[in-house]
C-alpha positions in Angstrom: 64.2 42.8 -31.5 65.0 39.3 -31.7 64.8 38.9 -27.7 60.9 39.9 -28.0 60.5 37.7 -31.6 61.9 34.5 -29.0 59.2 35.4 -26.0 56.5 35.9 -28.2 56.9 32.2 -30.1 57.6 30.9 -26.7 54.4 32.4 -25.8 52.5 30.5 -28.5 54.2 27.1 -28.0 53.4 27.2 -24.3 49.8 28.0 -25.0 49.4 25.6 -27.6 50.7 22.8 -25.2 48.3 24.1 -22.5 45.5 23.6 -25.3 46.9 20.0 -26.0 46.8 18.7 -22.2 43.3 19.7 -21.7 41.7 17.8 -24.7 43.8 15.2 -24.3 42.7 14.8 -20.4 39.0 14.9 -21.2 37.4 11.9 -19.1 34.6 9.7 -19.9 31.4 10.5 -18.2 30.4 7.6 -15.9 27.6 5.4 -17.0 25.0 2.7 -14.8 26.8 1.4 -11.8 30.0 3.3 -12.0 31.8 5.2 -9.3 31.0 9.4 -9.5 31.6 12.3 -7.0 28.9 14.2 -8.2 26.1 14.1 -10.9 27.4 16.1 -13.8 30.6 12.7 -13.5 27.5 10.6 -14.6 25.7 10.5 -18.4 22.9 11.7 -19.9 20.0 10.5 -17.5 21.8 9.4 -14.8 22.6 10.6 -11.7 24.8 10.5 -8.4 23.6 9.3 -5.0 26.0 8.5 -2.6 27.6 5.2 -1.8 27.6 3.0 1.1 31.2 3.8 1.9 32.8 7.3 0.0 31.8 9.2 -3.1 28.5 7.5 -5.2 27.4 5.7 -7.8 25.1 6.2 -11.3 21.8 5.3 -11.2 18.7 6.1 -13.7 17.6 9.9 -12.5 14.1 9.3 -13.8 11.7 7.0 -13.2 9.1 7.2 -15.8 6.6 5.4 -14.7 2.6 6.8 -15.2 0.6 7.7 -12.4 -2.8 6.7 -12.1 -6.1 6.8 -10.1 -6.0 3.6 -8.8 -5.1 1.6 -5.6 -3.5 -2.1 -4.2 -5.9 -3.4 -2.2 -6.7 -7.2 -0.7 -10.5 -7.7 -0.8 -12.4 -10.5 0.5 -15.5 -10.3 -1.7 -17.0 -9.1 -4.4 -20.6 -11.0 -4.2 -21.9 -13.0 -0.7 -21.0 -16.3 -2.4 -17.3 -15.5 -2.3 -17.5 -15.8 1.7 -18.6 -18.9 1.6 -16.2 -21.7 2.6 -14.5 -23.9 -0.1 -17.4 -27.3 -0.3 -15.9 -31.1 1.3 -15.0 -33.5 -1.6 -18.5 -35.2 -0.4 -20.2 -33.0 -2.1 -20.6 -34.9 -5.5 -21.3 -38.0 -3.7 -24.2 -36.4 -1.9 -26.0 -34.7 -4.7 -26.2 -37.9 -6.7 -27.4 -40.2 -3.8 -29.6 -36.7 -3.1 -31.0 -37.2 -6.6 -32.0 -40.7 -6.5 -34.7 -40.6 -4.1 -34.0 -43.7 -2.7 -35.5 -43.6 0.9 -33.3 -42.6 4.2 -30.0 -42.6 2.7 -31.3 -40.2 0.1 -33.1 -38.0 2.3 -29.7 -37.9 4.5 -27.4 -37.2 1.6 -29.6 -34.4 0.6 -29.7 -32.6 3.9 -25.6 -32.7 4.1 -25.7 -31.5 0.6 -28.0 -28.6 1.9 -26.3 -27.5 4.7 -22.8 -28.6 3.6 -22.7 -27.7 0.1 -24.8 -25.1 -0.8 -23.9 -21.2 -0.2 -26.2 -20.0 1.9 -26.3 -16.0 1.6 -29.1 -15.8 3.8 -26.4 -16.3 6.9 -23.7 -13.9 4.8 -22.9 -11.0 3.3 -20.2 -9.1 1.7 -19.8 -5.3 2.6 -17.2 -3.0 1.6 -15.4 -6.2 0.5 -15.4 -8.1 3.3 -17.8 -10.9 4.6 -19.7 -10.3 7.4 -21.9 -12.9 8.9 -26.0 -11.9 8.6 -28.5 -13.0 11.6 -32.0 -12.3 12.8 -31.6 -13.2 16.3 -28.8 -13.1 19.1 -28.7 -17.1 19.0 -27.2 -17.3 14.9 -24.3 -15.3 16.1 -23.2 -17.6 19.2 -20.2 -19.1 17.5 -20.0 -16.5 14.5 -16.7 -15.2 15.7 -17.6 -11.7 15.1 -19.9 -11.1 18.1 -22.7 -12.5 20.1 -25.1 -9.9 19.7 -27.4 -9.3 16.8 -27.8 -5.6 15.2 -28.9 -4.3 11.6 -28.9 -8.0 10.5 -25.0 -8.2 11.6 -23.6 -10.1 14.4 -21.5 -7.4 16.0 -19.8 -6.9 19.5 -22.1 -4.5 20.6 -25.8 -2.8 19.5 -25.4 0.2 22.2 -23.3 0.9 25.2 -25.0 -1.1 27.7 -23.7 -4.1 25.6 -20.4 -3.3 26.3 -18.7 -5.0 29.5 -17.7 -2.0 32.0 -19.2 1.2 32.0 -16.2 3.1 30.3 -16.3 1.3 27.1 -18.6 2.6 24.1 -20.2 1.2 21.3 -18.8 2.3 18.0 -19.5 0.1 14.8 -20.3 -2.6 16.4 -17.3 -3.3 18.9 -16.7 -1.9 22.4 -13.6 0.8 22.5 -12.2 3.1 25.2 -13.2 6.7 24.9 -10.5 8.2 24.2 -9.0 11.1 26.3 -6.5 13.1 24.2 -5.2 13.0 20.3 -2.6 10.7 21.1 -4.8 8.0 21.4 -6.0 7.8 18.1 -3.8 6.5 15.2 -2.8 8.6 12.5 -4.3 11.9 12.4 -7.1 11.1 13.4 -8.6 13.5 16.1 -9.9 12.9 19.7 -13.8 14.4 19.6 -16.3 13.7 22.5 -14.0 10.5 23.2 -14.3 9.0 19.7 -11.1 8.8 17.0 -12.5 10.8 14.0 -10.6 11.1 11.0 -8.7 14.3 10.3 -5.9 15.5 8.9 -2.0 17.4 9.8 -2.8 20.3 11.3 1.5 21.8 12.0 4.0 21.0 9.7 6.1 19.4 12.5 3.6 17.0 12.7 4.3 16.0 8.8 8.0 16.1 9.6 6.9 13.1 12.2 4.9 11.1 9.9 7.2 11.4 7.4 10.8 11.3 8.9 11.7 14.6 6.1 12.3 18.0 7.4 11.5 19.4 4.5 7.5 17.8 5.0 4.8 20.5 5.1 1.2 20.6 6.4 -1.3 21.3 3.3 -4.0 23.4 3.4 -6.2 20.0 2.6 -4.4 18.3 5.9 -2.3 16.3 4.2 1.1 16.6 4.3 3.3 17.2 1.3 6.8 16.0 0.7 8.3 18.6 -1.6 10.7 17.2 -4.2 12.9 18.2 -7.6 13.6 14.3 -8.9 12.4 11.3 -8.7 15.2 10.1 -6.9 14.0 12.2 -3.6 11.1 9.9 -3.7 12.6 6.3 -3.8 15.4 4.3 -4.9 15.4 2.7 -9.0 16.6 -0.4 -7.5 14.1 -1.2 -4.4 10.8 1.0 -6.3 8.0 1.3 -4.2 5.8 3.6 -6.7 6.7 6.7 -5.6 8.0 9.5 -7.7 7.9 13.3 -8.2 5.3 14.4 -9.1 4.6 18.2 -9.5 7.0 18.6 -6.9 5.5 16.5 -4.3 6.5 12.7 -3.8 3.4 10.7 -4.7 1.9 7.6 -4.9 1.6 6.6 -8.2 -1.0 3.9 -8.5 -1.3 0.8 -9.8 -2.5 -0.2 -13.9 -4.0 -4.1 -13.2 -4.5 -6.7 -10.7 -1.3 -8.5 -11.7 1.1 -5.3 -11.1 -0.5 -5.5 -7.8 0.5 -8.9 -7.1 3.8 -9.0 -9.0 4.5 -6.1 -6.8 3.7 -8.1 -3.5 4.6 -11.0 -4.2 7.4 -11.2 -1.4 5.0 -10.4 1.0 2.2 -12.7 0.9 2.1 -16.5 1.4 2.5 -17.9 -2.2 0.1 -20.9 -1.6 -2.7 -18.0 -1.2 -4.5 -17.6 -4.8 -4.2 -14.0 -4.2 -3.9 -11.0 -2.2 -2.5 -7.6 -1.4 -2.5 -3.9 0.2 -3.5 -0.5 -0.4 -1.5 2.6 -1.4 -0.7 3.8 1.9 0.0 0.4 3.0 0.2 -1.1 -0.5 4.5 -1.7 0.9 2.9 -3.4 4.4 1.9 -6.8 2.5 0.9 -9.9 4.4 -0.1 -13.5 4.6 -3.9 -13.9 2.9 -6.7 -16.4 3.4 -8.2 -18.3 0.2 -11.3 -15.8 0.5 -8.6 -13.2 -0.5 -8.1 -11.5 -3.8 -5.4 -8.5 -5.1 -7.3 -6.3 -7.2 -6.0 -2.8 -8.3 -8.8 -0.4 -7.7 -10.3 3.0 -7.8 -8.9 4.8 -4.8 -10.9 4.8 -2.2 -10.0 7.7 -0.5 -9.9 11.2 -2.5 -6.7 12.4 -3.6 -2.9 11.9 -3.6 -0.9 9.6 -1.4 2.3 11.0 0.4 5.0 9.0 1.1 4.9 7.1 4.5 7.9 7.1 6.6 11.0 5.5 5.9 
């Protein structure tokens, strides 16, 4: 009797010290920046992507950040008197010799100030924000810079086919271009029809797996390709954001709010003497050098629907 009363208090003493070593050797969770194996080491929030060399670190799981309907995108103009050149510092020294009427010198001053300082929009235009130089004749666009040849008011490379050097070139908004033979001649997905580059769309999810660099990339039934996702951190990385998150299980492009998140956002890519500029959502991450007749503006998108996430 006593030999079982000794087992069972061992019994109890052993199990009691088992119950002592496991809420003693309860660990920390990791928090931002800290070493993890796996995310359930990391805290509320956080989670585990792997490490340059062995096991990960904790970063923020969830981005949080709003899409909206709007795009990055550098503009030239908004009104023909934007593409006009910046005036020379004469210009106030010619309009008030101009205004004195005071014979020759006068008459000169005012024809400099005419053709010097004064925006002519008879001679340009802006289209689909971007300047485009007007004409009524062949001879105003010798020296234009956008073509020689005059057509709907525009000086343009070509009118029609004939204008095009070499009988296997074609006329196609205004500048010659090589028919082209097969898909694989036109950028994107754009298609090959009667030797023009259309626009299309995915048409094989392998295809998307191309575009995207993810396996996982499907064709949609609207030709675009989705990249299927459960976090945000499938989409882009917290510390180098490019706008892209999960959204409804796709990674997405999530837009822009104002013209300054726009250029905040670009600001490494673009030359900083520039008063502005800028890129679009599926090239909003492309950046590059912009002209003083530039401008970043965060717009309505311009093309229908979501934005997936280019390749990596």
């Amino acid at each position: 009797m006593w030999f079982k009363g000794a087992i069972i208090v061992m019994g109890l003493a052993t199990s009691t010290a088992f119950v002592s070593i496991v809420n003693c050797g309860d660990v920390r969770q990791a928090r931002k920046g800290e070493a993890c194996q796996t995310t359930d080491d990391c805290a509320g929030g956080l989670a585990c992507v792997p490490a340059t060399v062995g096991g990960g670190v904790c970063v923020l799981g969830a981005f949080s950040v709003a899409q909206t309907a709007k795009e990055c995108a550098i503009i030239e103009c908004t009104t023909p008197q934007d593409c006009c050149g910046p005036p020379p510092a004469s210009c106030p020294g010619d309009l008030q010799l101009c205004q004195l009427d005071a014979g020759a010198a006068s008459q000169q001053a005012c024809a400099r100030y005419n053709t010097q300082c004064v925006c002519d929009t008879t001679q340009r235009d802006c289209e689909q924000n971007k300047c485009v130089a007007k004409c009524t004749e062949n001879n105003t666009c010798i020296g234009s810079g956008t073509g020689r040849i005059c057509a709907g008011g525009r000086c343009v490379q070509c009118g029609q086919d004939t204008d095009c050097v070499g009988g296997a070139l074609k006329c196609k908004s205004g500048k010659c271009q090589a028919p082209c033979e097969g898909d694989g001649d036109c950028p994107g997905f754009e298609r090959c029809l009667a030797g023009e580059c259309a626009q299309g769309g995915c048409s094989t999810n392998r295809e998307c797996v191309a575009a995207t660099r993810n396996v996982e990339a499907t064709c949609g039934t609207d030709g675009k390709c989705i990249v299927p996702c459960a976090t945000d951190l499938e989409c882009g990385n917290p510390k180098n954001f490019k706008f892209f998150s999960c959204v409804s299980g796709q990674c997405l492009y999530l837009g822009c709010a104002s013209d300054k998140d726009c250029r905040l956002f670009l600001e490494g890519t673009i030359s900083t003497s520039s008063s502005s500029g800028g890129s679009s959502g599926t090239s909003a991450s492309s950046g590059g050098t912009t002209t003083t007749k530039q401008h970043i503006v965060c717009r309505d998108k311009q093309t229908p629907g979501n934005t997936t996430i280019p390749a990596q």
